[in-house]
ROKOLTI-856423 format. One line per 10 residues: number of its first residue (from 1); their letters; for each residue x negated, y negated, z of N, C-alpha, C. Coordinates in nm, 4 decimals. Layout:
NUM> A> X Y Z X Y Z X Y Z ~ ...
END
This chain:
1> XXXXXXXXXX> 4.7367 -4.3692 3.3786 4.6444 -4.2970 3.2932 4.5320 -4.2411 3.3802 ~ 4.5053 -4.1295 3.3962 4.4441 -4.0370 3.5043 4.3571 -4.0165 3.3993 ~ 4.2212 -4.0253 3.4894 4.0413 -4.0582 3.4032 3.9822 -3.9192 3.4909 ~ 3.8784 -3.8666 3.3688 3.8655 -3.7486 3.3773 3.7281 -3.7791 3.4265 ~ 3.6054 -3.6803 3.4839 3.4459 -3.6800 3.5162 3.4470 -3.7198 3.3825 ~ 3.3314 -3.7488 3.3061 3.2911 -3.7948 3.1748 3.3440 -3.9228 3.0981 ~ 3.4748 -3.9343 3.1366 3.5100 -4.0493 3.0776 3.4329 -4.2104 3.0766 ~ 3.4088 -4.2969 2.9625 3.3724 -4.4006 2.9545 3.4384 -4.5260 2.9029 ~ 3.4804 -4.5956 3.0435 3.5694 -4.7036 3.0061 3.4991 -4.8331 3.0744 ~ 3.6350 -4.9090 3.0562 3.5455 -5.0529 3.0540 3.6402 -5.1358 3.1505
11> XXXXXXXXXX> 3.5856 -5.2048 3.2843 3.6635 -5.2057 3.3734 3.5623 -5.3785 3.4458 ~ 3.6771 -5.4218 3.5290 3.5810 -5.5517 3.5787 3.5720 -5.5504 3.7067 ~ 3.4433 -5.6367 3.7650 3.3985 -5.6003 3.9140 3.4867 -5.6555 3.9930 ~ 3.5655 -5.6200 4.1296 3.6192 -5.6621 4.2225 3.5642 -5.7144 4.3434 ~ 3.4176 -5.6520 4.3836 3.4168 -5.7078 4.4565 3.2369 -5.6432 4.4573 ~ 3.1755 -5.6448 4.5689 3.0659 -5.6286 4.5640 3.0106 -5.5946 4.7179 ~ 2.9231 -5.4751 4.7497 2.9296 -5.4759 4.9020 2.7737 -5.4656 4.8925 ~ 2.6953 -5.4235 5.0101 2.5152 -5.3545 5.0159 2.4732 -5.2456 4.9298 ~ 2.5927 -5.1278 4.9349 2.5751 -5.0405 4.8578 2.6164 -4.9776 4.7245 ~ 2.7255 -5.0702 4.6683 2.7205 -5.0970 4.5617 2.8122 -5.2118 4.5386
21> XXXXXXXXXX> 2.9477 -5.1753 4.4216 3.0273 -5.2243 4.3502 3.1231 -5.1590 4.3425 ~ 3.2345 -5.1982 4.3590 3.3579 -5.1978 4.3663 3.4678 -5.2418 4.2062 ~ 3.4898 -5.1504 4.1287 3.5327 -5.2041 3.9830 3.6720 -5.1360 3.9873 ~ 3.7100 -5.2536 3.9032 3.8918 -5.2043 3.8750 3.8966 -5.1852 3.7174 ~ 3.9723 -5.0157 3.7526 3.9530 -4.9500 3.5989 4.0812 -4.9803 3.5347 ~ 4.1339 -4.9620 3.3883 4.2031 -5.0305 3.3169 4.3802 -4.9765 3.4163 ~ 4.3846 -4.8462 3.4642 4.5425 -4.8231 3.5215 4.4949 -4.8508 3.6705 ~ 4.4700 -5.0094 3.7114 4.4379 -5.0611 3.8170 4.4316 -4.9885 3.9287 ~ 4.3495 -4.8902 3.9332 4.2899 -4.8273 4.0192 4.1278 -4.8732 4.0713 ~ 4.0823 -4.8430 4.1276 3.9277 -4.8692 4.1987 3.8368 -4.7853 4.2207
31> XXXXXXXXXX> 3.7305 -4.8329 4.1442 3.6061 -4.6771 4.1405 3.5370 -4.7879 4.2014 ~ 3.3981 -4.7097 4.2890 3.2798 -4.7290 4.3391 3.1947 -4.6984 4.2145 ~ 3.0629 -4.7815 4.2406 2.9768 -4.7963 4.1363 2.8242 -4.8227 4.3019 ~ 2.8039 -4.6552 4.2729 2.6856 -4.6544 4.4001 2.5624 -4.7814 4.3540 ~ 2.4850 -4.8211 4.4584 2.3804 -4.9036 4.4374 2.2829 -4.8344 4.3411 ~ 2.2672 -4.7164 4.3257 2.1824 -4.6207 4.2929 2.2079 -4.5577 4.1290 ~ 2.3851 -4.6068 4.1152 2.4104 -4.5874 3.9670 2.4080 -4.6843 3.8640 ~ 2.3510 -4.8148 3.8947 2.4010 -4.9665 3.8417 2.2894 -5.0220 3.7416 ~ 2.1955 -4.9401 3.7617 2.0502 -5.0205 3.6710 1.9414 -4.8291 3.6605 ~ 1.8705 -4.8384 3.5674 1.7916 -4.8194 3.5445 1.6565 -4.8317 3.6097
41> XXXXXXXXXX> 1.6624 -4.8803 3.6622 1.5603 -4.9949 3.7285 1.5775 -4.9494 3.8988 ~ 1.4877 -5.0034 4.0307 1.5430 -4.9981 4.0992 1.6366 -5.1739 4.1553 ~ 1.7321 -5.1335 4.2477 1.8211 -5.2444 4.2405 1.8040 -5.2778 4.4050 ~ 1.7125 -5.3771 4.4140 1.7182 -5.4262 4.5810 1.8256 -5.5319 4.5644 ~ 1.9003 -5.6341 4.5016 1.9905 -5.6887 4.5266 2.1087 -5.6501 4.4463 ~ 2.2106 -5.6157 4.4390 2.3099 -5.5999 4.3288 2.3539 -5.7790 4.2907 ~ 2.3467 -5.8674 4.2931 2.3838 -5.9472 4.2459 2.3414 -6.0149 4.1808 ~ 2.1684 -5.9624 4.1308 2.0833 -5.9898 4.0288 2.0892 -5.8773 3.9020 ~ 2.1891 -5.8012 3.9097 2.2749 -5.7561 3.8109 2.4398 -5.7458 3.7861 ~ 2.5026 -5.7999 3.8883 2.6345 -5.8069 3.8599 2.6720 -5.9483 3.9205
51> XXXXXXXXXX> 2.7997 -5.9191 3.9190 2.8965 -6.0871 3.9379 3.0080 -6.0353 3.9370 ~ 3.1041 -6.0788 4.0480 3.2641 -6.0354 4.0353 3.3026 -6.1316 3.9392 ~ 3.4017 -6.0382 3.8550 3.5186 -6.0691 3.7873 3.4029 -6.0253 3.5637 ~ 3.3228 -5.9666 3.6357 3.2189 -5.9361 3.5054 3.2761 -5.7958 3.4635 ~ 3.2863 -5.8079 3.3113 3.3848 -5.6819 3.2953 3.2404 -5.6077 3.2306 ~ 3.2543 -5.4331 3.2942 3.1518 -5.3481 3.2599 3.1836 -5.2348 3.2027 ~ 3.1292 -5.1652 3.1527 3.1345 -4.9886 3.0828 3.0784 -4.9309 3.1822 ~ 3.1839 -4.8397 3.2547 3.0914 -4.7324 3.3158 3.1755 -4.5975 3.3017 ~ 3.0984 -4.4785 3.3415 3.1384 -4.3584 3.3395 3.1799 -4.3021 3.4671 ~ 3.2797 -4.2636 3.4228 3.3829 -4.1845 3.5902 3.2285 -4.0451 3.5949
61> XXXXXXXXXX> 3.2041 -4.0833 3.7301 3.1429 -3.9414 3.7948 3.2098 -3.8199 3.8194 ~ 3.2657 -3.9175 3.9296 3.3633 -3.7786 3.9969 3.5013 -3.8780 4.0126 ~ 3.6442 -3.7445 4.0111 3.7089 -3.8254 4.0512 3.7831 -3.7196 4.2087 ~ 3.8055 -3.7439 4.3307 3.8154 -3.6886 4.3929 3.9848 -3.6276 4.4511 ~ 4.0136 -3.5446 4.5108 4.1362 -3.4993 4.5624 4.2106 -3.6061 4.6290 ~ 4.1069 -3.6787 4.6551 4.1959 -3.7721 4.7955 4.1632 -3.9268 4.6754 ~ 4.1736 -3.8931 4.5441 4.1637 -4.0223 4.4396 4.0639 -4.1185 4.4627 ~ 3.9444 -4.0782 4.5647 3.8763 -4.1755 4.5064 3.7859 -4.1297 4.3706 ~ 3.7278 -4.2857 4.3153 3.6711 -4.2324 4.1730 3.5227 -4.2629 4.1999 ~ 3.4322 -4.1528 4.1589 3.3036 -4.2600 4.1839 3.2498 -4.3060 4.0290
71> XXXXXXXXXX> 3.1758 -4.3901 4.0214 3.0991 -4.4097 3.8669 3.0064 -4.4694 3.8836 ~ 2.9695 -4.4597 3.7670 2.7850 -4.5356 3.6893 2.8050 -4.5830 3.5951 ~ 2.7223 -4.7185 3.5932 2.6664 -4.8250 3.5126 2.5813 -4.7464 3.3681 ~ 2.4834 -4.7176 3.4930 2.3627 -4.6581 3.3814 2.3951 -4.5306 3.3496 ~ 2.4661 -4.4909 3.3672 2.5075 -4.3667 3.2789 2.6305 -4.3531 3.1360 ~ 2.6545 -4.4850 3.1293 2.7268 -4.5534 3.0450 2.6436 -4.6178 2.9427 ~ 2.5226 -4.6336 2.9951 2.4409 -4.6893 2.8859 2.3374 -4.5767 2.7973 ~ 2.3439 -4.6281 2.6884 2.2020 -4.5372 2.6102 2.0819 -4.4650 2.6693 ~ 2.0818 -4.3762 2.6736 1.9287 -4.2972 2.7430 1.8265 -4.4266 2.7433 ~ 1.6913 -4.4187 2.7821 1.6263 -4.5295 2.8109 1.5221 -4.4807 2.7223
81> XXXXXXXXXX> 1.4807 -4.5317 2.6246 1.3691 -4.4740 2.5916 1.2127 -4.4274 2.6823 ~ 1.2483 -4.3053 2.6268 1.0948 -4.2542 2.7417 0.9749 -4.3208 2.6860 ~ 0.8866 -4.3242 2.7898 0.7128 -4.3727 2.7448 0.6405 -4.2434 2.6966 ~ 0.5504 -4.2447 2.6189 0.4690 -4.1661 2.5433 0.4030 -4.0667 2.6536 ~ 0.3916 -3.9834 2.6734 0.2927 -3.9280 2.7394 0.1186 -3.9449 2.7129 ~ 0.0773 -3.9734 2.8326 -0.0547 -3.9873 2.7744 -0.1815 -3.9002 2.7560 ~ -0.2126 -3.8737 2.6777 -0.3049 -3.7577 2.6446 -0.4194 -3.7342 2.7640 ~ -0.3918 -3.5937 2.8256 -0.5072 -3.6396 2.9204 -0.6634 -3.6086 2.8507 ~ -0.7312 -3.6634 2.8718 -0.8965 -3.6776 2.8412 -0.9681 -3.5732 2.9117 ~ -1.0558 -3.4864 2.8526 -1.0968 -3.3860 2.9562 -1.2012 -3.4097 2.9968
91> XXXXXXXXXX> -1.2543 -3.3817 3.1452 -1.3264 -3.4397 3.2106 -1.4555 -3.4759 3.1875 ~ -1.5087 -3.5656 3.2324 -1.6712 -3.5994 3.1631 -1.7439 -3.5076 3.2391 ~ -1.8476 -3.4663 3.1607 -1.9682 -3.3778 3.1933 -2.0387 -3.3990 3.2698 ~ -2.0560 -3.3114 3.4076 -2.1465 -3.3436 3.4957 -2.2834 -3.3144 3.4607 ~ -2.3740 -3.3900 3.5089 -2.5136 -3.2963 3.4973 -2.5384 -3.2839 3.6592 ~ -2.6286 -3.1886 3.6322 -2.6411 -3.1878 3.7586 -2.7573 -3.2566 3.8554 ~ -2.7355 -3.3180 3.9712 -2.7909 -3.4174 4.0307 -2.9227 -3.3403 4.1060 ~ -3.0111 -3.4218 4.1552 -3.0952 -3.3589 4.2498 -3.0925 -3.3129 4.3171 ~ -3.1599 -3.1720 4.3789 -3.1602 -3.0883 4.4580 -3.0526 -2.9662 4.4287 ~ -2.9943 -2.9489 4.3061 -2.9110 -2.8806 4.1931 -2.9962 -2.7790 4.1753
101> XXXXXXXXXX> -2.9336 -2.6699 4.1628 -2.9577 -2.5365 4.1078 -2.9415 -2.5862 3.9617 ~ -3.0301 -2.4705 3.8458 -3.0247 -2.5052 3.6905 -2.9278 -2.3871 3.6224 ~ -2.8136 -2.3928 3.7378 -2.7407 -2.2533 3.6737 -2.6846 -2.2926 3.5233 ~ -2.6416 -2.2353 3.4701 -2.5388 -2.2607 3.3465 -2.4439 -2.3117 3.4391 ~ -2.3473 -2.3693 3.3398 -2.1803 -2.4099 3.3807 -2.0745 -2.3278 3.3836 ~ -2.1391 -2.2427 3.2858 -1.9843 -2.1259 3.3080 -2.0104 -2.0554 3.4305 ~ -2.1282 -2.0172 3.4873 -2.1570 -1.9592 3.6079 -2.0548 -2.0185 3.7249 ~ -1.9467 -1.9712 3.7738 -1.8701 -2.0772 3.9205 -2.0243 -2.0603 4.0142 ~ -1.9333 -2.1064 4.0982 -2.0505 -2.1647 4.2392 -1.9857 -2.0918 4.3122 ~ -2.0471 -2.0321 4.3992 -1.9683 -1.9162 4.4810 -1.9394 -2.0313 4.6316
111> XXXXXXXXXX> -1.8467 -1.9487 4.7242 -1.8027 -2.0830 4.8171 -1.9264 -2.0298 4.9035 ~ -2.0563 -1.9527 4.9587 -2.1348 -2.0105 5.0214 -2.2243 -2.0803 4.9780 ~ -2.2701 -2.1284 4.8018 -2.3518 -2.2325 4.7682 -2.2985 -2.3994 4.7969 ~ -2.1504 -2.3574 4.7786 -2.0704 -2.4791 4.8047 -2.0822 -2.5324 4.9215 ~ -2.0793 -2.4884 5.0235 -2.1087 -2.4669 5.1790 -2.2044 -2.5112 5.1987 ~ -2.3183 -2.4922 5.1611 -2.4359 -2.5082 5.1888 -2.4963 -2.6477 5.1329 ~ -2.4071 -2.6714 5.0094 -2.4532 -2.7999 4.9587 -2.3889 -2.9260 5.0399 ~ -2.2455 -2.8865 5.0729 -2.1883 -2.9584 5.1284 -2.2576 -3.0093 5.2833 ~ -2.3056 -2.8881 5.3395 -2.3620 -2.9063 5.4834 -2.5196 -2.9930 5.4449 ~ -2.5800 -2.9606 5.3494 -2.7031 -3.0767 5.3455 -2.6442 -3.2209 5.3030
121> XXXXXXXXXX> -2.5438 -3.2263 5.2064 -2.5061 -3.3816 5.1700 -2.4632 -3.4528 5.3173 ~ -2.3715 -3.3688 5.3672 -2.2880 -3.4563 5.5372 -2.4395 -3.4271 5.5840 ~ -2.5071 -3.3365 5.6424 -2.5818 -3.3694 5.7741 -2.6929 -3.5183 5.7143 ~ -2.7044 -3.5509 5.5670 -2.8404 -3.6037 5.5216 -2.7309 -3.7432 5.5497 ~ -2.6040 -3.7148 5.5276 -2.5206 -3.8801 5.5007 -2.5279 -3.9340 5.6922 ~ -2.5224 -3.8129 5.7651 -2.5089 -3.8478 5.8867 -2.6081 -3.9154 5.9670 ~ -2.7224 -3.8831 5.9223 -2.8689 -3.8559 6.0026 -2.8801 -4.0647 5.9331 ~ -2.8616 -4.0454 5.8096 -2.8405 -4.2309 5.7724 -2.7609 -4.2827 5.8270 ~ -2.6333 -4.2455 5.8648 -2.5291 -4.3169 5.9585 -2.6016 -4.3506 6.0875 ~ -2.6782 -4.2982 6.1429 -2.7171 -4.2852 6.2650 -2.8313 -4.3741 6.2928
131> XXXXXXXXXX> -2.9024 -4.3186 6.1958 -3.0369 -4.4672 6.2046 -2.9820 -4.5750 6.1779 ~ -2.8801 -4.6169 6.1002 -2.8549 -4.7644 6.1147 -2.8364 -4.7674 6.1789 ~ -2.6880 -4.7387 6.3041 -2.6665 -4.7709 6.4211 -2.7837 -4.8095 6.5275 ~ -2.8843 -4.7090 6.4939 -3.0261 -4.7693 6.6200 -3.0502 -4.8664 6.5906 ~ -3.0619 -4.8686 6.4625 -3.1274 -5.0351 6.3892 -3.0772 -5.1180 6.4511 ~ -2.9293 -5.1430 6.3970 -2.8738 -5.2493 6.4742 -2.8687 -5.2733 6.6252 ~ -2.8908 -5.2009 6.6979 -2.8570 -5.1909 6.8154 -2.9974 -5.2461 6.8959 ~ -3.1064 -5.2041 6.8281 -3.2262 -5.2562 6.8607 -3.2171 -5.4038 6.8535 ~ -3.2648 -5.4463 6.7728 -3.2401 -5.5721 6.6831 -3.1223 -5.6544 6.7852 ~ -3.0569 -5.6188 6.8257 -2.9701 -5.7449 6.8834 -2.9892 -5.7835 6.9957
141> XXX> -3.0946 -5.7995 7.0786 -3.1781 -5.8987 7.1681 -3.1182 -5.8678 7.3014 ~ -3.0429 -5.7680 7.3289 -2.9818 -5.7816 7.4388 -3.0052 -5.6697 7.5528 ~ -3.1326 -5.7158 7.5775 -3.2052 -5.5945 7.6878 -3.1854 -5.6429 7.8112
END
Protein backbone atom coordinates (compact mmCIF):
# COMPACT_ATOMS: atom_id res chain seq x y z
CA UNK A 1 0.00 0.00 0.00
CA UNK A 2 1.97 3.05 -1.43
CA UNK A 3 1.33 6.36 1.01
CA UNK A 4 0.87 9.50 -0.62
CA UNK A 5 2.53 13.40 0.81
CA UNK A 6 -0.59 14.14 3.07
CA UNK A 7 -1.45 10.95 4.19
CA UNK A 8 -2.16 10.25 8.03
CA UNK A 9 -1.47 6.97 9.47
CA UNK A 10 -0.58 5.30 12.46
CA UNK A 11 2.66 3.45 12.67
CA UNK A 12 5.15 2.29 15.71
CA UNK A 13 8.68 3.53 16.61
CA UNK A 14 11.61 1.30 15.53
CA UNK A 15 14.16 2.74 16.65
CA UNK A 16 15.43 6.12 17.68
CA UNK A 17 18.72 8.05 16.64
CA UNK A 18 20.06 12.19 17.64
CA UNK A 19 18.09 13.37 14.91
CA UNK A 20 15.10 11.88 15.04
CA UNK A 21 12.89 8.63 14.79
CA UNK A 22 12.73 5.97 12.81
CA UNK A 23 8.80 4.50 12.48
CA UNK A 24 7.43 1.47 10.75
CA UNK A 25 4.35 2.34 8.68
CA UNK A 26 1.44 -0.17 8.44
CA UNK A 27 2.94 -1.97 4.63
CA UNK A 28 6.23 -2.38 6.76
CA UNK A 29 8.09 0.09 5.29
CA UNK A 30 10.22 2.91 7.29
CA UNK A 31 9.70 6.66 7.45
CA UNK A 32 12.00 9.13 9.32
CA UNK A 33 10.33 11.36 11.77
CA UNK A 34 13.03 14.55 11.73
CA UNK A 35 13.94 15.80 15.38
CA UNK A 36 12.35 19.00 14.25
CA UNK A 37 8.90 17.28 13.23
CA UNK A 38 8.09 15.36 16.64
CA UNK A 39 6.76 18.06 19.18
CA UNK A 40 5.50 21.33 19.03
CA UNK A 41 7.72 22.34 21.45
CA UNK A 42 11.41 22.42 21.05
CA UNK A 43 12.85 18.74 21.45
CA UNK A 44 16.51 18.60 23.04
CA UNK A 45 16.04 14.91 23.89
CA UNK A 46 13.71 12.70 21.74
CA UNK A 47 13.22 10.24 24.38
CA UNK A 48 11.37 12.58 26.63
CA UNK A 49 8.79 12.23 23.97
CA UNK A 50 9.03 8.91 22.43
CA UNK A 51 9.89 5.19 23.30
CA UNK A 52 10.49 2.34 20.79
CA UNK A 53 7.85 0.04 20.09
CA UNK A 54 5.17 3.31 20.94
CA UNK A 55 2.66 3.29 18.24
CA UNK A 56 2.13 7.04 16.71
CA UNK A 57 -0.02 9.12 14.04
CA UNK A 58 2.04 10.82 11.78
CA UNK A 59 1.81 12.41 8.37
CA UNK A 60 3.88 11.24 5.27
CA UNK A 61 5.84 14.54 4.20
CA UNK A 62 7.47 13.52 1.39
CA UNK A 63 7.76 10.34 -0.11
CA UNK A 64 10.90 10.13 -2.30
CA UNK A 65 12.09 8.40 -5.81
CA UNK A 66 14.66 6.41 -4.16
CA UNK A 67 11.45 5.40 -1.39
CA UNK A 68 12.53 7.00 1.31
CA UNK A 69 9.46 8.48 3.33
CA UNK A 70 9.91 11.44 5.48
CA UNK A 71 7.12 12.41 8.26
CA UNK A 72 5.77 14.42 11.22
CA UNK A 73 4.45 13.90 14.52
CA UNK A 74 3.22 17.38 14.90
CA UNK A 75 1.75 17.72 11.84
CA UNK A 76 -0.54 14.89 12.58
CA UNK A 77 -1.72 16.61 15.45
CA UNK A 78 -4.41 19.47 15.82
CA UNK A 79 -3.14 23.05 15.05
CA UNK A 80 -1.95 24.36 18.50
CA UNK A 81 -3.96 26.86 19.69
CA UNK A 82 -2.49 30.34 19.08
CA UNK A 83 -2.00 32.94 22.08
CA UNK A 84 -4.02 36.13 21.91
CA UNK A 85 -2.20 38.86 20.56
CA UNK A 86 -1.49 41.48 22.84
CA UNK A 87 -2.83 44.84 22.41
CA UNK A 88 -0.06 47.15 22.09
CA UNK A 89 -0.47 50.25 24.57
CA UNK A 90 0.51 53.48 23.01
CA UNK A 91 3.28 55.11 24.31
CA UNK A 92 3.29 57.19 27.53
CA UNK A 93 3.59 60.88 27.19
CA UNK A 94 6.69 62.53 27.42
CA UNK A 95 6.97 65.89 28.95
CA UNK A 96 9.54 67.52 28.34
CA UNK A 97 12.62 67.53 30.67
CA UNK A 98 14.98 70.39 31.47
CA UNK A 99 16.79 72.36 29.25
CA UNK A 100 13.72 71.38 26.57
CA UNK A 101 12.53 73.62 24.05
CA UNK A 102 8.42 74.40 24.73
CA UNK A 103 7.73 73.34 21.14
CA UNK A 104 4.33 71.63 20.60
CA UNK A 105 4.53 67.80 19.92
CA UNK A 106 3.32 67.66 16.61
CA UNK A 107 6.25 69.98 15.70
CA UNK A 108 9.23 66.88 14.74
CA UNK A 109 12.64 67.91 15.97
CA UNK A 110 14.68 68.51 13.12
CA UNK A 111 18.06 66.18 13.17
CA UNK A 112 20.28 69.35 14.02
CA UNK A 113 18.21 70.03 17.38
CA UNK A 114 18.61 66.34 17.92
CA UNK A 115 22.33 66.68 17.49
CA UNK A 116 22.76 69.23 19.54
CA UNK A 117 20.82 67.85 22.41
CA UNK A 118 22.46 64.74 22.10
CA UNK A 119 26.06 66.45 22.08
CA UNK A 120 25.18 68.45 25.50
CA UNK A 121 23.62 65.18 27.27
CA UNK A 122 27.15 62.89 26.23
CA UNK A 123 29.65 65.81 26.71
CA UNK A 124 27.63 66.78 30.39
CA UNK A 125 27.47 62.61 31.06
CA UNK A 126 31.24 62.63 30.18
CA UNK A 127 32.70 65.62 31.98
CA UNK A 128 30.83 63.41 35.30
CA UNK A 129 32.50 60.30 34.12
CA UNK A 130 35.66 62.02 34.41
CA UNK A 131 35.54 63.77 37.70
CA UNK A 132 34.83 60.65 39.37
CA UNK A 133 37.71 58.99 38.00
CA UNK A 134 39.98 62.02 39.59
CA UNK A 135 38.09 61.49 42.68
CA UNK A 136 38.95 58.19 43.03
CA UNK A 137 42.25 58.32 41.97
CA UNK A 138 43.09 61.09 44.39
CA UNK A 139 41.70 59.55 47.37
CA UNK A 140 43.65 56.32 47.11
CA UNK A 141 46.82 57.23 49.10
CA UNK A 142 49.20 56.16 46.70
CA UNK A 143 51.64 59.01 45.95
Amino acid sequence: MPFNAGDIVEGKVASIAKFGAFVTLPDESTGLVHISEIANTFVNDIHDHLQVGQTVKVKVVTVGEDGKVSLSIKKALPAPERRPTLERRPAPERRPGPGSDSRSRTEPESFEDKLSRFMHESNSNLSGHFNNKRTRRRGSGRD
